[in-house]
C-alpha positions in Angstrom: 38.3 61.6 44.2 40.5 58.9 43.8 39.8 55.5 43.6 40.9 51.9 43.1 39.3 48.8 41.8 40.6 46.0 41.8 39.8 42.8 39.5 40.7 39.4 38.4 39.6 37.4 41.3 37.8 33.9 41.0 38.0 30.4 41.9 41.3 28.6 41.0 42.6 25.3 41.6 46.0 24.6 43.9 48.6 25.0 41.9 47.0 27.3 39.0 47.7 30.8 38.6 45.9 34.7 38.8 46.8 38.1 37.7 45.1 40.7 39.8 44.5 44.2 38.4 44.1 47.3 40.2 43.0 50.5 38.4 43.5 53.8 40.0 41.6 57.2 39.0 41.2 60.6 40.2 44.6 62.0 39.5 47.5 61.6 37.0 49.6 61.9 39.4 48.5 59.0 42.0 51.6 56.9 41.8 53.8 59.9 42.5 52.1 61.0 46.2 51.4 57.0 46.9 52.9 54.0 47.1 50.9 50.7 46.2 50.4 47.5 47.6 48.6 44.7 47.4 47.2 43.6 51.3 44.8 40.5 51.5 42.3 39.2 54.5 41.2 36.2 55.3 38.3 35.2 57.3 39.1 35.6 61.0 42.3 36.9 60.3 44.3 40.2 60.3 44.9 42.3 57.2 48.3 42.0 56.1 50.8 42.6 53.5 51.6 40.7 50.6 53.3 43.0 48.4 54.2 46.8 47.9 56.3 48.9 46.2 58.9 51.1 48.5 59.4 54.7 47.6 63.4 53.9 46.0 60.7 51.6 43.4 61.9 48.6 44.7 58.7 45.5 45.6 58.7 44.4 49.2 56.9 40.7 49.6 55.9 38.7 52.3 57.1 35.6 53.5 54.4 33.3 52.8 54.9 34.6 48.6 57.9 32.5 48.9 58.4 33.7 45.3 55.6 32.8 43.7 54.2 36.3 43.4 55.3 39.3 41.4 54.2 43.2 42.0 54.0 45.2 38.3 52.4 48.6 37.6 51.7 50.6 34.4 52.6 54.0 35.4 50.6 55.0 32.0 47.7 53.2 32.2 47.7 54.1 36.1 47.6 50.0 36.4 48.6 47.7 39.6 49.0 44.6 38.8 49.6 41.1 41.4 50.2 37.9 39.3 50.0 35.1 41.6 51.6 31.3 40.6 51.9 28.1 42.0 48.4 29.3 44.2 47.7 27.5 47.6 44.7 26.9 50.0 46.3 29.0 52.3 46.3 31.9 49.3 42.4 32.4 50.0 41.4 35.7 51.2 39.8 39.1 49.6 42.5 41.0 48.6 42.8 44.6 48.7 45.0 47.3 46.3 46.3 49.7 48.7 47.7 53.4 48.0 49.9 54.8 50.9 51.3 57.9 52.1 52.3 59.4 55.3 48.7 61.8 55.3 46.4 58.3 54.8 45.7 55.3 52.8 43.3 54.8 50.1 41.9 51.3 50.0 40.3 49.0 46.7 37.0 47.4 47.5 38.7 44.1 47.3 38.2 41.2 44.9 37.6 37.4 46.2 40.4 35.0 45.9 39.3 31.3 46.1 41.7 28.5 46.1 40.2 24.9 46.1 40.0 21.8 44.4 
């Protein structure tokens, strides 16, 4: 019942900048059982974190942000936002909006994010 769908992915050049949109549905009260996160996976590599919200409200990030990246949500809208500056190669991968809780994650379809010149 619920979902997530993420958008906003495409091909950007090193340097530019992305904003990543994740909409959740199913329930009104979504952001209250889960926590969200944006995960990303690149080819031949492991899934991992990139940023996520903690249950006090606070936004964990991973090293390799290195603060370029910033977490936001619209508890309203039921939104999940990643906006993404100052983009590198390395930044390519399909990422993922993630909703966690101690019973099982949901998990976005994922939206392509390219990175080249």
């Amino acid at each position: 019942q619920v979902q997530l769908v993420e958008s906003g992915g495409g091909l950007v050049q090193p340097g530019g900048s992305l904003r990543l949109s994740c909409a959740a549905s199913g329930s009104p009260f979504i952001f209250k059982f889960y926590t969200m996160g944006w995960y990303r996976q690149a080819p031949g590599k492991q899934r991992e974190l990139v940023a996520a919200f903690t249950s006090g409200g606070s936004a964990n990030y991973a090293e390799f942000v290195q603060g370029r990246f910033t977490i936001s949500k619209d508890n309203t809208a039921n939104l999940v936002y990643l906006q993404m500056n100052s983009l590198k190669a390395e930044d390519t991968a399909v990422y993922y909006c993630n909703a966690r809780r101690t019973m099982g994650d949901i998990w976005g379809q994922g939206t392509q994010v390219t990175v080249s010149s």
